[in-house]
C-alpha positions as protocol buffer text, in pm:
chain_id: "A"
residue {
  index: 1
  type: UNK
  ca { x: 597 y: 378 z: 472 }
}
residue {
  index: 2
  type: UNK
  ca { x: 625 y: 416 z: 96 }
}
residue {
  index: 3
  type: UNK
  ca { x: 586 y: 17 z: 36 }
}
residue {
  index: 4
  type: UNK
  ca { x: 288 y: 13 z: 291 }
}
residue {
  index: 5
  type: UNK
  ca { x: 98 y: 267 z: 84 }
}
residue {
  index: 6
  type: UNK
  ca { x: 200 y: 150 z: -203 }
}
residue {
  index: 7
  type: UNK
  ca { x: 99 y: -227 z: -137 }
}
residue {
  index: 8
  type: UNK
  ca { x: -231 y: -94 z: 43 }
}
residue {
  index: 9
  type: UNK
  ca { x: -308 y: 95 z: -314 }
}
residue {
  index: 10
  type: UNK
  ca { x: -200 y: -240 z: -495 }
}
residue {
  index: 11
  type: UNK
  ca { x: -420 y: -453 z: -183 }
}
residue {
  index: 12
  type: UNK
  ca { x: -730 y: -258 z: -315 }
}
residue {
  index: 13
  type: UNK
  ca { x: -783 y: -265 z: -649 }
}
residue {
  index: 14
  type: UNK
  ca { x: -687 y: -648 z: -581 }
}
residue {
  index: 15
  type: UNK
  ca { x: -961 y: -693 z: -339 }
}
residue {
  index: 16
  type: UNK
  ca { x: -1214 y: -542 z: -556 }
}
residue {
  index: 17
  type: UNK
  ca { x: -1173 y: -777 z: -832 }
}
residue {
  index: 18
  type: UNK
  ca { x: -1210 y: -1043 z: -548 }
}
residue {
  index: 19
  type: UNK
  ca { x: -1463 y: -934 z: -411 }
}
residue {
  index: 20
  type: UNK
  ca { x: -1644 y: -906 z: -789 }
}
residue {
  index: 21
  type: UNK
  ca { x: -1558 y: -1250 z: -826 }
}
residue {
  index: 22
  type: UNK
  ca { x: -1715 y: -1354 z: -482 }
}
residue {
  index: 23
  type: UNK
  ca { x: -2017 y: -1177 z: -559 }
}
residue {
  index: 24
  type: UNK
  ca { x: -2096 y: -1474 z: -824 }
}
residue {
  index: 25
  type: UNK
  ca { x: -1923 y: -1758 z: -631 }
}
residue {
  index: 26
  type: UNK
  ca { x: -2073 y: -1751 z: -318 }
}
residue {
  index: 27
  type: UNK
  ca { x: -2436 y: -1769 z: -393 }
}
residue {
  index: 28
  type: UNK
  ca { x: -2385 y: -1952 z: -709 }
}
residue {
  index: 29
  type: UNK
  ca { x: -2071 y: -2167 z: -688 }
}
residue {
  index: 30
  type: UNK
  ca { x: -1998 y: -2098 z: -1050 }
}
residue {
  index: 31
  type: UNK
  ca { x: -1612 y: -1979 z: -1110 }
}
residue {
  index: 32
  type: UNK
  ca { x: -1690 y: -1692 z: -1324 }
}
residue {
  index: 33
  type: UNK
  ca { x: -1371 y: -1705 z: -1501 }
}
residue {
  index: 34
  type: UNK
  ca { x: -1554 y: -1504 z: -1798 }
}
residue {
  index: 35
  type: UNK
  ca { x: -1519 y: -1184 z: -1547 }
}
residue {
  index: 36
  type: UNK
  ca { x: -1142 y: -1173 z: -1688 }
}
residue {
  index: 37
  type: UNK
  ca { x: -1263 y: -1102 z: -2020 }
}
residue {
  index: 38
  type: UNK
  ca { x: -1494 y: -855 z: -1860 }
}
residue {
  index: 39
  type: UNK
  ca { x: -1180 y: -686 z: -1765 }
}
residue {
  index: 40
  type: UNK
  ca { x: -1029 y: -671 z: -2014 }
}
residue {
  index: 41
  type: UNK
  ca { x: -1226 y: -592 z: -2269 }
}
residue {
  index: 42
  type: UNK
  ca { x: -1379 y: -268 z: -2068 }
}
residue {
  index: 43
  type: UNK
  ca { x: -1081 y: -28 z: -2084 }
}
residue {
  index: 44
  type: UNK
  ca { x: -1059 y: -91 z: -2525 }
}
residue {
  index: 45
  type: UNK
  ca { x: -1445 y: 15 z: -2472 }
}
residue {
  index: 46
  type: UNK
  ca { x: -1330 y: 353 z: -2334 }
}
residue {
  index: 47
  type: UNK
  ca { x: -1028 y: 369 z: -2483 }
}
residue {
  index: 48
  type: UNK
  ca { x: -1233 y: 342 z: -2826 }
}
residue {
  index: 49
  type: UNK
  ca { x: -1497 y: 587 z: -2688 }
}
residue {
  index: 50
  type: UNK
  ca { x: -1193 y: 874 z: -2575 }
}
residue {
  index: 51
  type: UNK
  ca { x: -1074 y: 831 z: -3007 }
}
residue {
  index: 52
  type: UNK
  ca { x: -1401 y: 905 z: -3136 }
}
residue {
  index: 53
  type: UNK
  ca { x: -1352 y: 1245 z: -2895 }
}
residue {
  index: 54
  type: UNK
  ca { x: -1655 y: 1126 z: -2650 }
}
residue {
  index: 55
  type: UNK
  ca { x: -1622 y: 1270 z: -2269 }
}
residue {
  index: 56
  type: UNK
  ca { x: -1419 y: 1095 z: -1994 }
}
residue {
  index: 57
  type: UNK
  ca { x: -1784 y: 1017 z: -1828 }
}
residue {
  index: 58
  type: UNK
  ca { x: -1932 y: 930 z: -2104 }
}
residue {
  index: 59
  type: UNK
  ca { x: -1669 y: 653 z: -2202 }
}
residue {
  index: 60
  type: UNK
  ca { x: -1641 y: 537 z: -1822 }
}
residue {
  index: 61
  type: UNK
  ca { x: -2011 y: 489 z: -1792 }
}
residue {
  index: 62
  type: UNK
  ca { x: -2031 y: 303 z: -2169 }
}
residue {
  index: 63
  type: UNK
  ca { x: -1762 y: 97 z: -2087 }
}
residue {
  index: 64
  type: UNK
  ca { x: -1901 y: 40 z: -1725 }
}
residue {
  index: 65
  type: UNK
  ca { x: -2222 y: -30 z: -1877 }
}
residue {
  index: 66
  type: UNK
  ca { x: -2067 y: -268 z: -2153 }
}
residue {
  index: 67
  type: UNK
  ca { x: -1895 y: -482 z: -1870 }
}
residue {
  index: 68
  type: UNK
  ca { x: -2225 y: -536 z: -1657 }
}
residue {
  index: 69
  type: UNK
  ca { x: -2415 y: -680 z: -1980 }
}
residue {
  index: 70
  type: UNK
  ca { x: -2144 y: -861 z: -2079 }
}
residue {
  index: 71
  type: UNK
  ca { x: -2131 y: -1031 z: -1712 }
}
residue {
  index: 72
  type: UNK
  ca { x: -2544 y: -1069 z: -1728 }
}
residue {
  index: 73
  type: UNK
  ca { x: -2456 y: -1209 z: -2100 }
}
residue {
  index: 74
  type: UNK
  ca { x: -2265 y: -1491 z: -1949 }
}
residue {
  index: 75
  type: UNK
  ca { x: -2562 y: -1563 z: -1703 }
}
residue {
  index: 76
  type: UNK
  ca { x: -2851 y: -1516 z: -1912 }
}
residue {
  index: 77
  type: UNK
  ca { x: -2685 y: -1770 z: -2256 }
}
residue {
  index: 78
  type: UNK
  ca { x: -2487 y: -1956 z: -2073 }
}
residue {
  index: 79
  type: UNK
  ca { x: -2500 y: -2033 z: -1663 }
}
residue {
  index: 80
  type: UNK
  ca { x: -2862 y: -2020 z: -1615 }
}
residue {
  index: 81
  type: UNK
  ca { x: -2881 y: -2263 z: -1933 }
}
residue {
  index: 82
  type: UNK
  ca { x: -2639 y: -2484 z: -1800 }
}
residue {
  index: 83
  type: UNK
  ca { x: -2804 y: -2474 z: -1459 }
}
residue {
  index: 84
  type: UNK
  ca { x: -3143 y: -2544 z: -1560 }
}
residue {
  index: 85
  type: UNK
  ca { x: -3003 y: -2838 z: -1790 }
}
residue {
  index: 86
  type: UNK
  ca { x: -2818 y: -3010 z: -1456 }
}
residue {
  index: 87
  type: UNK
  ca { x: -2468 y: -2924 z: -1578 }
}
residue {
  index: 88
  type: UNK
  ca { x: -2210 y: -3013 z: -1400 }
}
residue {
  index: 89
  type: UNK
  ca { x: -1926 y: -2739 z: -1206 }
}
residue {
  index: 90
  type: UNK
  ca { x: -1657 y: -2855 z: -1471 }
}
residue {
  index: 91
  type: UNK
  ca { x: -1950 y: -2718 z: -1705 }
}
residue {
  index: 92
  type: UNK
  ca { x: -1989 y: -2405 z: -1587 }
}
residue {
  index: 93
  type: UNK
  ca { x: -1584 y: -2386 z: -1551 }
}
residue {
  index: 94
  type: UNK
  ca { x: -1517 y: -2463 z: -1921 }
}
residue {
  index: 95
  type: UNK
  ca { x: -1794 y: -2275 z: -2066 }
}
residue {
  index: 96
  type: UNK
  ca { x: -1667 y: -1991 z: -1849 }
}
residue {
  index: 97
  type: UNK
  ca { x: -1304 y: -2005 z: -1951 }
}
residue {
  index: 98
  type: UNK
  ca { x: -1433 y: -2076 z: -2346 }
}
residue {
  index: 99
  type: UNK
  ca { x: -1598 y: -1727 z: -2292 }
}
residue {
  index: 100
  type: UNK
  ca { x: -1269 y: -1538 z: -2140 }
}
residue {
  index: 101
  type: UNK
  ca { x: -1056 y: -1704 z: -2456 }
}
residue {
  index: 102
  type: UNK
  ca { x: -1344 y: -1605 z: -2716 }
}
residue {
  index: 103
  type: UNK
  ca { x: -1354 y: -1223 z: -2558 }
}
residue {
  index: 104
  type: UNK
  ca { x: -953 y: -1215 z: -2554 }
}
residue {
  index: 105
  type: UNK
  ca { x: -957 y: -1325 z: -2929 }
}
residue {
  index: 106
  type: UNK
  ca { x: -1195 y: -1082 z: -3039 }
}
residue {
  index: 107
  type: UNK
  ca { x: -1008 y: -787 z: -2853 }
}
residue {
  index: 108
  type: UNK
  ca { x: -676 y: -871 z: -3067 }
}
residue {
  index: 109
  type: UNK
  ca { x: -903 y: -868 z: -3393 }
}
residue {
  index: 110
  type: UNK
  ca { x: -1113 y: -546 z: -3299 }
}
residue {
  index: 111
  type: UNK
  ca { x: -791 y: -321 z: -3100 }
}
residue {
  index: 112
  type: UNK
  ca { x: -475 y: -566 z: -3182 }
}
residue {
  index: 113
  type: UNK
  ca { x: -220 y: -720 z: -2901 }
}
residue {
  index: 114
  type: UNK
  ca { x: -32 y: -419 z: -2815 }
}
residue {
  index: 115
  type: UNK
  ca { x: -1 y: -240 z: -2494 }
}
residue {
  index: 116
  type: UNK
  ca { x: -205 y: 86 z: -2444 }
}
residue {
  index: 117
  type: UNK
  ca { x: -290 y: 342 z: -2191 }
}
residue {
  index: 118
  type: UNK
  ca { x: -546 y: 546 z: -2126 }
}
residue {
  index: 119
  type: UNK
  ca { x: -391 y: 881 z: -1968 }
}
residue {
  index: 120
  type: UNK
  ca { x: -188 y: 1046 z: -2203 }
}
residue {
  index: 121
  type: UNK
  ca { x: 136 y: 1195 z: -2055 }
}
residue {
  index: 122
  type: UNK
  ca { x: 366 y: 1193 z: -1753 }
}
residue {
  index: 123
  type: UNK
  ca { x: 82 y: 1140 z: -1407 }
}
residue {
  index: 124
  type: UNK
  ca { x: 93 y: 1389 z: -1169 }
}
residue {
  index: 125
  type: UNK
  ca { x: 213 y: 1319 z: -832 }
}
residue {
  index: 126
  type: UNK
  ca { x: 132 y: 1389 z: -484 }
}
residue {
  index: 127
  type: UNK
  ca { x: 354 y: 1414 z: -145 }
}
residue {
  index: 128
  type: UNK
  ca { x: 330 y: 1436 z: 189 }
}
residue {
  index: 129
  type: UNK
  ca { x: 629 y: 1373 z: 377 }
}
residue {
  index: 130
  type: UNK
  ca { x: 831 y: 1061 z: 272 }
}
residue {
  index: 131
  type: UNK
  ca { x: 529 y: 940 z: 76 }
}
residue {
  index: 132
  type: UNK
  ca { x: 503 y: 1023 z: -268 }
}
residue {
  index: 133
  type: UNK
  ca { x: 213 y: 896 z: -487 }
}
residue {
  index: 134
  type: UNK
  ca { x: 19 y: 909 z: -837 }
}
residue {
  index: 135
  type: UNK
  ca { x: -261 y: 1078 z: -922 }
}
residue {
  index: 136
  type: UNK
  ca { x: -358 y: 730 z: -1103 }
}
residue {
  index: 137
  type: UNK
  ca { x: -264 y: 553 z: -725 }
}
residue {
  index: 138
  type: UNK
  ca { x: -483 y: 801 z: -523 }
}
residue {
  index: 139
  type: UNK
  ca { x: -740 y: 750 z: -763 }
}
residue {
  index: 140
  type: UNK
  ca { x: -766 y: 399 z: -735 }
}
residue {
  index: 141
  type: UNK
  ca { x: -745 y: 362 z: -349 }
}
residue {
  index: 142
  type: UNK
  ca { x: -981 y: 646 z: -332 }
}
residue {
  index: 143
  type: UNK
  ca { x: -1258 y: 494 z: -570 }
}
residue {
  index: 144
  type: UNK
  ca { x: -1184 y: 118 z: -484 }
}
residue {
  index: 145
  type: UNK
  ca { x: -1275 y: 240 z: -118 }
}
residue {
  index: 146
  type: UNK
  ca { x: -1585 y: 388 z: -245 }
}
residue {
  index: 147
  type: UNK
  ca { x: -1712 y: 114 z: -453 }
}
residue {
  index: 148
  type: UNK
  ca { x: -1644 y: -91 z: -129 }
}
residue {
  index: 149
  type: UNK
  ca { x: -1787 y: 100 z: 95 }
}
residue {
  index: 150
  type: UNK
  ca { x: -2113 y: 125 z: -136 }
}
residue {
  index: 151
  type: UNK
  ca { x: -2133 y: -267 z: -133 }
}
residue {
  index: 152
  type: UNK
  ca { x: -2108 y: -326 z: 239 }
}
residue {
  index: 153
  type: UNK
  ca { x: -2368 y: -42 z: 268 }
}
residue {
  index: 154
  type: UNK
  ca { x: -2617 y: -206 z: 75 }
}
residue {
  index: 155
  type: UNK
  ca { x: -2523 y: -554 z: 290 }
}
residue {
  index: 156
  type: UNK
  ca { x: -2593 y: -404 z: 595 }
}
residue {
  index: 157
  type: UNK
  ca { x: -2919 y: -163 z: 540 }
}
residue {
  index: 158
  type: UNK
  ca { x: -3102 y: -409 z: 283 }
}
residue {
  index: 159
  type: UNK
  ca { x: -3152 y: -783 z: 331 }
}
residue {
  index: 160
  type: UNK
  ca { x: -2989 y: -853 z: -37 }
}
residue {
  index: 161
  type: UNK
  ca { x: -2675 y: -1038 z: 140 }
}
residue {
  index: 162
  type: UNK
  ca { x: -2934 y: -1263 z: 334 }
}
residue {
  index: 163
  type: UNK
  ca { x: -3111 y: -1353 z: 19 }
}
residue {
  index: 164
  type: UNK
  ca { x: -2760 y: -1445 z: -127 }
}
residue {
  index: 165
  type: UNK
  ca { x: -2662 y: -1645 z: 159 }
}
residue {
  index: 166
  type: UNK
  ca { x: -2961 y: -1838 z: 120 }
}
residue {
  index: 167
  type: UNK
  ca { x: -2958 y: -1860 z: -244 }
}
residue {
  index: 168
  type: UNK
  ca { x: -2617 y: -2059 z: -203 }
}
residue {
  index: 169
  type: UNK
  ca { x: -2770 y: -2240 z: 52 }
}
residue {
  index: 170
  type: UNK
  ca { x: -3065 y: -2402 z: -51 }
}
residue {
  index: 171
  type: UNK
  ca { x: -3210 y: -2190 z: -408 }
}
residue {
  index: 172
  type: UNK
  ca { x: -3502 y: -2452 z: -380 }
}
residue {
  index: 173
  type: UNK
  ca { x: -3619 y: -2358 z: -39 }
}
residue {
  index: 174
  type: UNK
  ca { x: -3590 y: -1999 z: -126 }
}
residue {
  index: 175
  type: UNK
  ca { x: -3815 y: -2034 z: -399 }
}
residue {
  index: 176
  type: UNK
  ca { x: -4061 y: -2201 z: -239 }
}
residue {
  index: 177
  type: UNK
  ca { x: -4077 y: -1897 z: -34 }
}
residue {
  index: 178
  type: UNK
  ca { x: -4135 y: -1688 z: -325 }
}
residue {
  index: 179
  type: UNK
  ca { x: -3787 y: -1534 z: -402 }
}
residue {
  index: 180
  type: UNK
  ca { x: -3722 y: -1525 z: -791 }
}
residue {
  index: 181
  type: UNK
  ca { x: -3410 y: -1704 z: -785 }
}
residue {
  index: 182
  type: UNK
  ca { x: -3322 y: -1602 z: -1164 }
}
residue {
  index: 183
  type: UNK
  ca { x: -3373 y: -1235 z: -1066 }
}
residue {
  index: 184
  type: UNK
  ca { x: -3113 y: -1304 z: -759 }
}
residue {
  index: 185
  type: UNK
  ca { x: -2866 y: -1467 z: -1007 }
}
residue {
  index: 186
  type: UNK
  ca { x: -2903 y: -1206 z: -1269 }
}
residue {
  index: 187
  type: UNK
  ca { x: -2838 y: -929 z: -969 }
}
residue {
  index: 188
  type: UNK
  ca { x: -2503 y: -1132 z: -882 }
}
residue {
  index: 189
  type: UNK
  ca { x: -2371 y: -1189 z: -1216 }
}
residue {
  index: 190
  type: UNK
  ca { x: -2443 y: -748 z: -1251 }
}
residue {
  index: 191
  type: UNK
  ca { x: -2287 y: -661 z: -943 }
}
residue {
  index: 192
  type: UNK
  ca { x: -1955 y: -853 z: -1031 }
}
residue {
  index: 193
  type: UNK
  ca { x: -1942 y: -682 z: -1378 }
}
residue {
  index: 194
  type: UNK
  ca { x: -1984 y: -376 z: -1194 }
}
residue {
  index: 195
  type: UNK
  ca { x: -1695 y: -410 z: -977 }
}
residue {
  index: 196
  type: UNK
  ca { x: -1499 y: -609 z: -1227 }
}
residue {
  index: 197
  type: UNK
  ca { x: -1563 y: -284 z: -1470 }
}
residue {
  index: 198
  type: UNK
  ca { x: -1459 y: -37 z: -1253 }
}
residue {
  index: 199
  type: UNK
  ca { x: -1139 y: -193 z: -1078 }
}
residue {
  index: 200
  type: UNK
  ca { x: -1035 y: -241 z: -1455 }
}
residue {
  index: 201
  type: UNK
  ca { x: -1063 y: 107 z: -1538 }
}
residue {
  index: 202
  type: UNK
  ca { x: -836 y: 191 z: -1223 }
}
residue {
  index: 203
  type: UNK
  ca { x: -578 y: -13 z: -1355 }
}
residue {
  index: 204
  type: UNK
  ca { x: -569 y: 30 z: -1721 }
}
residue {
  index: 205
  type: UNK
  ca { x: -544 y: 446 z: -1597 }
}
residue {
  index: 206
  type: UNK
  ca { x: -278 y: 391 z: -1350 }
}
residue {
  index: 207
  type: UNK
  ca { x: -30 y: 77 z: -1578 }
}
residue {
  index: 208
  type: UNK
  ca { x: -182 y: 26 z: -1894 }
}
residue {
  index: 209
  type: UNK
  ca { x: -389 y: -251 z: -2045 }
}
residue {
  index: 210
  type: UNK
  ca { x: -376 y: -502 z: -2326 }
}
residue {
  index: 211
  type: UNK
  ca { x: -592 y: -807 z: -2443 }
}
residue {
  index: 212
  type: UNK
  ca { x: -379 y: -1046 z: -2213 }
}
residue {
  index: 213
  type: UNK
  ca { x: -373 y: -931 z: -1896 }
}
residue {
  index: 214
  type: UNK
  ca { x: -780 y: -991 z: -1741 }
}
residue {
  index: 215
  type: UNK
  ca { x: -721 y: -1381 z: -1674 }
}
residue {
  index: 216
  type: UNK
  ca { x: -350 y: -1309 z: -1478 }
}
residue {
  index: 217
  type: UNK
  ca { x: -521 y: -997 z: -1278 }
}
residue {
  index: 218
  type: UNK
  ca { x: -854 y: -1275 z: -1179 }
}
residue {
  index: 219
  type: UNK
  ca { x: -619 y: -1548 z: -1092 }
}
residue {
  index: 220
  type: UNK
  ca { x: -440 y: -1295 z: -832 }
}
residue {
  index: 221
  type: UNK
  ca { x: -838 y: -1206 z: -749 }
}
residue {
  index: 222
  type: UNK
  ca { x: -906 y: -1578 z: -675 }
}
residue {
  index: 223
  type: UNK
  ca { x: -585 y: -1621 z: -428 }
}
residue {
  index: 224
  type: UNK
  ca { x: -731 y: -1314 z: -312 }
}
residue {
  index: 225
  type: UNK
  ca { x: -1059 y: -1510 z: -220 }
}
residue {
  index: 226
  type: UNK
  ca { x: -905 y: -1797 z: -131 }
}
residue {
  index: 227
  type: UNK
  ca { x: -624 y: -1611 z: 149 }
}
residue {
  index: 228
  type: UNK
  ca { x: -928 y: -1433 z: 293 }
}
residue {
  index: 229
  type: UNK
  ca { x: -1236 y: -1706 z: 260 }
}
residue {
  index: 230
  type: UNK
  ca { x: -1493 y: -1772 z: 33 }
}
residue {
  index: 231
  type: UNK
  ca { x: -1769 y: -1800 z: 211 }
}
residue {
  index: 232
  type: UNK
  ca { x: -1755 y: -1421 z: 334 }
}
residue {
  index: 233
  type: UNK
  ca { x: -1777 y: -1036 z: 231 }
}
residue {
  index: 234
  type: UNK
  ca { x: -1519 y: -930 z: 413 }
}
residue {
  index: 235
  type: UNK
  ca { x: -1234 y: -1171 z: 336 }
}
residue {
  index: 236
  type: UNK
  ca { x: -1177 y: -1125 z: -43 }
}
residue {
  index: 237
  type: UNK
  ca { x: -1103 y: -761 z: 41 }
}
residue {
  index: 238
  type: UNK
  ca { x: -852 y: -890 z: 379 }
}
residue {
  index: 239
  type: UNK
  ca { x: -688 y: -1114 z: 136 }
}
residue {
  index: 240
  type: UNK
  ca { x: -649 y: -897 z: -175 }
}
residue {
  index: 241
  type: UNK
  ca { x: -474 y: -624 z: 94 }
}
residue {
  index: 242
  type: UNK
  ca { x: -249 y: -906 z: 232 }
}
residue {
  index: 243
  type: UNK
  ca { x: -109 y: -1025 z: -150 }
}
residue {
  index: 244
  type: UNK
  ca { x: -79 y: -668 z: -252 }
}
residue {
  index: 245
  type: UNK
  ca { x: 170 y: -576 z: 75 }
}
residue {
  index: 246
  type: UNK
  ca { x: 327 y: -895 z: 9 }
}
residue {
  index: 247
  type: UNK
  ca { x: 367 y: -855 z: -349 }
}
residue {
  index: 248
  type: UNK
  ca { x: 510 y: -492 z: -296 }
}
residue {
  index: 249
  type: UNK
  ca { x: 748 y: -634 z: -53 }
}
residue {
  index: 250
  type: UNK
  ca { x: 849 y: -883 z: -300 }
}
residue {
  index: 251
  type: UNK
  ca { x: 928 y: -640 z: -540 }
}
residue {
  index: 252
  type: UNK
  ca { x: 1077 y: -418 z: -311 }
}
residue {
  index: 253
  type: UNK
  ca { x: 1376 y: -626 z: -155 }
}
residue {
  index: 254
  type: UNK
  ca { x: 1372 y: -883 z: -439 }
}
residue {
  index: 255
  type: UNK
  ca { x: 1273 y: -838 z: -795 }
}
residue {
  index: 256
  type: UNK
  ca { x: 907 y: -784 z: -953 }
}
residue {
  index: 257
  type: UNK
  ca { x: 1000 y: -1155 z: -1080 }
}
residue {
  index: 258
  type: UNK
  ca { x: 942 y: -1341 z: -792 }
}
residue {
  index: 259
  type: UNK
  ca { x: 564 y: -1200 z: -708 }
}
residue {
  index: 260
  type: UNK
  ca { x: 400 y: -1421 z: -892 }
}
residue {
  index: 261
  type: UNK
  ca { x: 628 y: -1700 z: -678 }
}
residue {
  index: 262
  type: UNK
  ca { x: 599 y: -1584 z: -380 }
}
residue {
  index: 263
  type: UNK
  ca { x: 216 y: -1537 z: -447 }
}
residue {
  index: 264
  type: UNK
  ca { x: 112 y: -1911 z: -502 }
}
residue {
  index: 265
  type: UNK
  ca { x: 372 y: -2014 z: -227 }
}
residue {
  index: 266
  type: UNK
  ca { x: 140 y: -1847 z: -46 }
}
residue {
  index: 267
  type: UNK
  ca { x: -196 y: -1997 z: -187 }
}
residue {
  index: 268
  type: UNK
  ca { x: -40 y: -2346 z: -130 }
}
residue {
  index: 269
  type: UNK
  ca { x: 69 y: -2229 z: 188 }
}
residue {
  index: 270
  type: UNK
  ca { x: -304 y: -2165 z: 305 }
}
residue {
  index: 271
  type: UNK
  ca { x: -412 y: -2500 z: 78 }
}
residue {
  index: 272
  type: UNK
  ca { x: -272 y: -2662 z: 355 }
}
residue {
  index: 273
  type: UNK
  ca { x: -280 y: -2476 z: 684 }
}
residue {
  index: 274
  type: UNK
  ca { x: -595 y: -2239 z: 667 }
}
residue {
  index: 275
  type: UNK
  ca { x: -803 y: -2409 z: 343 }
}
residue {
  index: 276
  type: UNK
  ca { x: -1104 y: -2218 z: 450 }
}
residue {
  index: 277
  type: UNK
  ca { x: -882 y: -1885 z: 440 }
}
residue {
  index: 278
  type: UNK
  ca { x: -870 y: -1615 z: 748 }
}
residue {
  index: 279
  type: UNK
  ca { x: -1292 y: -1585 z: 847 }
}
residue {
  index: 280
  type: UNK
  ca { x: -1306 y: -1937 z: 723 }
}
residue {
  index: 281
  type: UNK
  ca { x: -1506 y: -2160 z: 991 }
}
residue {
  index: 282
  type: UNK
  ca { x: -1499 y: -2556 z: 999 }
}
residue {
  index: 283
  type: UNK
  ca { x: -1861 y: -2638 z: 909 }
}
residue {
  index: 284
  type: UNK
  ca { x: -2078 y: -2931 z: 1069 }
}
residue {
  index: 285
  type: UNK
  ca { x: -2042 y: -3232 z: 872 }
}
residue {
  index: 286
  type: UNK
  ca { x: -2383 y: -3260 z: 734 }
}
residue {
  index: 287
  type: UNK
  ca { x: -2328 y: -2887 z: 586 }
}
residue {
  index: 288
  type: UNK
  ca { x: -1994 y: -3024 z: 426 }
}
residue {
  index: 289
  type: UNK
  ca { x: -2183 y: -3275 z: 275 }
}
């Protein structure tokens, strides 16, 4: 029971991040590989923010806020730009990744390379039973659950997932019904910041942050995606939940060396079998096209 709540904690914070990836890649196509310097740039933000003896909400919601503009940054300069221009997907995926590297680099300059944390002392922890937790762990299933919840809410009670759907399906036609496209884009590139923001907050408070670590936790984000299908709401958060049981199994009965491993075994695995992930469905050939 311990590694199932344990990898369900792990699962969570994983499928946020995917899901704050998917947010951009569905409706746009554009792997938004600048959402790993998002990451990890937002916990220095509050770190910085807790020195100078600010609040713990005030730094949250700064360093929240900082990730969203960031994220609507790398829309507004670069993607929309790029997209007006005709650029290519190997474009926006090397502008993208040019951001991440630039935001890394300028965290070692402003905070330097080494490894810092965010709650200062031993955590607290919780049992019931056999299970014993964190504070930090209950905090971050509790909160990724939330955000979650909040997302799905506003997918089922406003017509905002339609107009995404359709904005990955044809952004011409949609404008030409008088959708602002832009505005859509914008509210995609904000929403992923959002999430991106907050499930890096979880982890820098439960294991510690440093400059490096954004682009490894998005990769895991993207399997993530991948595992559960990309052209859904619902499987980023499936697949982030499957790699973190799998990945706390791993560690478990093997070594913490063999995650990573045992991780793109899998993603190679579903290359091959399932390419369209778990609510993946074959498509008509036209749509392929």
């Amino acid at each position: 029971m311990q590694i199932l709540f344990n990898g369900i904690i792990l699962g969570l914070t994983i499928g946020l991040l995917a899901l704050a990836f998917n947010a951009v890649y569905l409706p746009t196509r554009v792997f938004h590989l600048a959402l790993g310097g998002v990451f990890a740039i937002v916990p220095f933000i509050a770190w910085q923010f807790l020195l100078w003896k600010q609040s713990w909400p005030v730094a949250i919601l700064i360093a929240v806020g900082a990730g969203v503009l960031i994220s609507l940054a790398c829309e507004s300069f670069n993607h929309a730009r790029l997209e007006r221009n005709g650029g290519s997907s190997g474009a926006h995926f090397i502008s993208s990744l040019g951001i991440y590297i630039v935001t890394v680099q300028a965290i070692a300059l402003m905070w330097g390379n080494e490894n810092k944390v965010l709650r200062i002392g031993v955590d607290s922890v919780f049992k019931a039973g056999q299970i014993t937790l964190t504070h930090a762990q209950l905090l971050a299933g509790v909160v990724s659950l939330l955000a979650m919840a909040v997302f799905y809410a506003s997918l089922k009670f406003t017509n905002i997932g339609l107009r995404l759907r359709a904005l990955a399906d044809n952004p011409a036609q949609l404008a030409l019904h008088g959708y602002n496209t832009r505005l859509l884009r914008l509210f995609a590139f904000g929403i992923a910041g959002l999430l991106a923001s907050v499930c890096s907050l979880l982890v820098a408070y439960d294991i510690g942050f440093d400059p490096h670590g954004g682009l490894i936790a998005l990769l895991l984000a993207i399997v993530a995606v991948i595992i559960g299908g990309r052209a859904t709401w619902l499987g980023p958060v499936l697949g982030g939940i499957v790699l973190g049981l799998i990945r706390s199994e791993v560690a478990w009965f093997l070594s913490a060396r063999w995650q990573d491993a045992v991780t793109y075994a899998l993603l190679a695995l579903f290359l091959f079998v399932r390419p369209r992930g778990f609510f993946g469905r074959n498509l008509r050939l036209e749509a392929q096209a």
